[in-house]
C-alpha positions as CSV (number, residue, x, y, z in Angstrom):
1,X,-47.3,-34.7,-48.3
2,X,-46.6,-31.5,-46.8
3,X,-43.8,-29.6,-46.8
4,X,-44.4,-27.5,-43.5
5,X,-44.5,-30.0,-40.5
6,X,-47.5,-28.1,-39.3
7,X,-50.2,-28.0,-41.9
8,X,-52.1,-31.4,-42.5
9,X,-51.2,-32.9,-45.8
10,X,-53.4,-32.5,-48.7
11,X,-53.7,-36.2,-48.9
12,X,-55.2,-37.0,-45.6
13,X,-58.6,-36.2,-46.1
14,X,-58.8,-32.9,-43.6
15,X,-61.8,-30.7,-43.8
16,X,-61.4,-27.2,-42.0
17,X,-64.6,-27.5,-40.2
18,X,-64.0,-30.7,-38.9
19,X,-64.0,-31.5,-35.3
20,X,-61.4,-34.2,-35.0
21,X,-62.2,-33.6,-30.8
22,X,-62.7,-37.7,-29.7
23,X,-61.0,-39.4,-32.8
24,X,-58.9,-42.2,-32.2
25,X,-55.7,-41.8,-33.1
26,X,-53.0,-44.8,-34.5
27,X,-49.6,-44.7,-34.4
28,X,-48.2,-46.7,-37.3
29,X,-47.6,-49.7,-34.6
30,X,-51.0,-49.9,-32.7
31,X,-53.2,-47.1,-31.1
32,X,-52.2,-44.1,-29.0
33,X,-55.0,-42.5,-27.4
34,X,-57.9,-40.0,-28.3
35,X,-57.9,-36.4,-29.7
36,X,-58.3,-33.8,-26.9
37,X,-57.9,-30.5,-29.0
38,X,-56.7,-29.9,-32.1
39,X,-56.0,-26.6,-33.9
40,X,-56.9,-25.6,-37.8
41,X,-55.0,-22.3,-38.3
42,X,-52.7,-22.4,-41.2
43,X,-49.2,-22.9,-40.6
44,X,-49.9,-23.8,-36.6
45,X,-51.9,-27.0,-37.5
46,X,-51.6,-30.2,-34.6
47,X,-53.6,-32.8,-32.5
48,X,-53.0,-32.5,-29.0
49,X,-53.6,-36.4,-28.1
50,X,-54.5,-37.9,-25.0
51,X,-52.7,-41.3,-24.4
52,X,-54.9,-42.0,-21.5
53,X,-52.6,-45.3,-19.8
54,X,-50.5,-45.5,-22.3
55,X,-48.0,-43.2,-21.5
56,X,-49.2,-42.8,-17.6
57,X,-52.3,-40.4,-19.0
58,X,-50.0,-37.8,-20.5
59,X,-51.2,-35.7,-23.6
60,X,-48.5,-35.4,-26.4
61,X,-48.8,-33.0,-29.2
62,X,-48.9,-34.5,-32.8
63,X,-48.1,-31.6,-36.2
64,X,-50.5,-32.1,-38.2
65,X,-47.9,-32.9,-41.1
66,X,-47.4,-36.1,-39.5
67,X,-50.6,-37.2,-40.3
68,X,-51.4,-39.9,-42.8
69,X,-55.2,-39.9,-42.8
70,X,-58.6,-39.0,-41.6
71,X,-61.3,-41.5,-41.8
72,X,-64.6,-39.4,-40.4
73,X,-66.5,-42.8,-41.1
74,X,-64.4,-44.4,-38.2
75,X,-63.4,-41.9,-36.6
76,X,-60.1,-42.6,-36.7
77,X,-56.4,-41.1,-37.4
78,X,-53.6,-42.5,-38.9
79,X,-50.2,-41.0,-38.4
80,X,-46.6,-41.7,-39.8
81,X,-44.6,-42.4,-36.7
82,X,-44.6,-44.9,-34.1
83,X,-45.2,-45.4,-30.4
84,X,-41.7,-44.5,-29.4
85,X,-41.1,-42.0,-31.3
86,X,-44.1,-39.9,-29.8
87,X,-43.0,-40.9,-26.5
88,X,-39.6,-39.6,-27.0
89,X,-41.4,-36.5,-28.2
90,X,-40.5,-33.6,-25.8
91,X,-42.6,-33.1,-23.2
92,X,-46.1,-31.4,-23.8
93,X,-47.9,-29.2,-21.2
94,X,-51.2,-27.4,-22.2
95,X,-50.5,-24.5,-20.1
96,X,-47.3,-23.6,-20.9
97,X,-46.7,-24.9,-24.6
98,X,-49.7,-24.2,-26.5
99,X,-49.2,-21.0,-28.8
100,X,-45.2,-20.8,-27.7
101,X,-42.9,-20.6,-30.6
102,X,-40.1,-22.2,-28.7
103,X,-41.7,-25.7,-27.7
104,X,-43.4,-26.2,-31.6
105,X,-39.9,-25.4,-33.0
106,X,-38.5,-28.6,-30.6
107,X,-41.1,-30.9,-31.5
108,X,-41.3,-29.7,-35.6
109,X,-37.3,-30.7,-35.1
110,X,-38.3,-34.3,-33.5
111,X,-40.9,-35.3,-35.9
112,X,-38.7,-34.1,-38.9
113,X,-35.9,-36.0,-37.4
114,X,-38.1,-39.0,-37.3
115,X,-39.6,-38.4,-40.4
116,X,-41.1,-41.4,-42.0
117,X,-40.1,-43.0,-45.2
118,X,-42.2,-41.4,-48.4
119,X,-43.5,-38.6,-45.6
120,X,-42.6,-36.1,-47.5
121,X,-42.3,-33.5,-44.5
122,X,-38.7,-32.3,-44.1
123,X,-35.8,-34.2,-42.3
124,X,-34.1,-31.4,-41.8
125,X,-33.6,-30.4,-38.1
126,X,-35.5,-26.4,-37.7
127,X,-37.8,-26.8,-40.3
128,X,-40.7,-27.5,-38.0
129,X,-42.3,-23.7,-37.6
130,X,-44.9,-22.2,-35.8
């Protein structure tokens, strides 16, 4: 898998020009919610995910290196961590963290610190980058 927290993975089946808006999206314990936004620009790649009553309707924001795979058939993603661990992600507001260097370099350091077994993506806490 990837290297670089935020760029998908070449084995998880991502087309540029896909609209991943309204995919399901699974946790590797049971689903988390739906895809509100997601962004394709290289190097800045992520799902921003809305949990709906999962997590009292907040949206969380996913890298895209922490994606396992994209089934277009079913409309459905699979990603490499589970239900805590995205819930113990820090906290995501649209407004203020979308596009800010600060918040993407906290939660690149979350996922990679929760990095899954055979990911791939680094472990190493920083390496997460805009």
């Amino acid at each position: 898998m990837s290297e670089n927290m935020w760029d998908y993975p070449g084995t998880a089946g991502h087309r540029a020009d896909a609209d991943l808006t309204g995919y399901k999206v699974d946790a590797t314990d049971g689903n988390i919610g739906k895809v509100d936004k997601h962004s394709n620009d290289v190097g800045s790649q992520y799902i921003v995910v809305d949990t709906g009553v999962w997590i009292f309707g907040k949206e969380v924001l996913l890298p895209a290196g922490t994606i396992v795979s994209i089934d277009a058939d079913s409309r459905t993603i699979q990603v490499s961590r589970t239900k805590e661990e995205i819930k113990s992600a820090p906290e995501f507001d649209k407004e203020k963290h979308l596009g800010n260097a600060d918040y993407h370099q906290q939660v690149g350091t979350h996922y990679g610190a929760h990095r899954a077994p055979g990911t791939g993506t680094s472990d190493r806490p920083g390496q997460g980058r805009i």
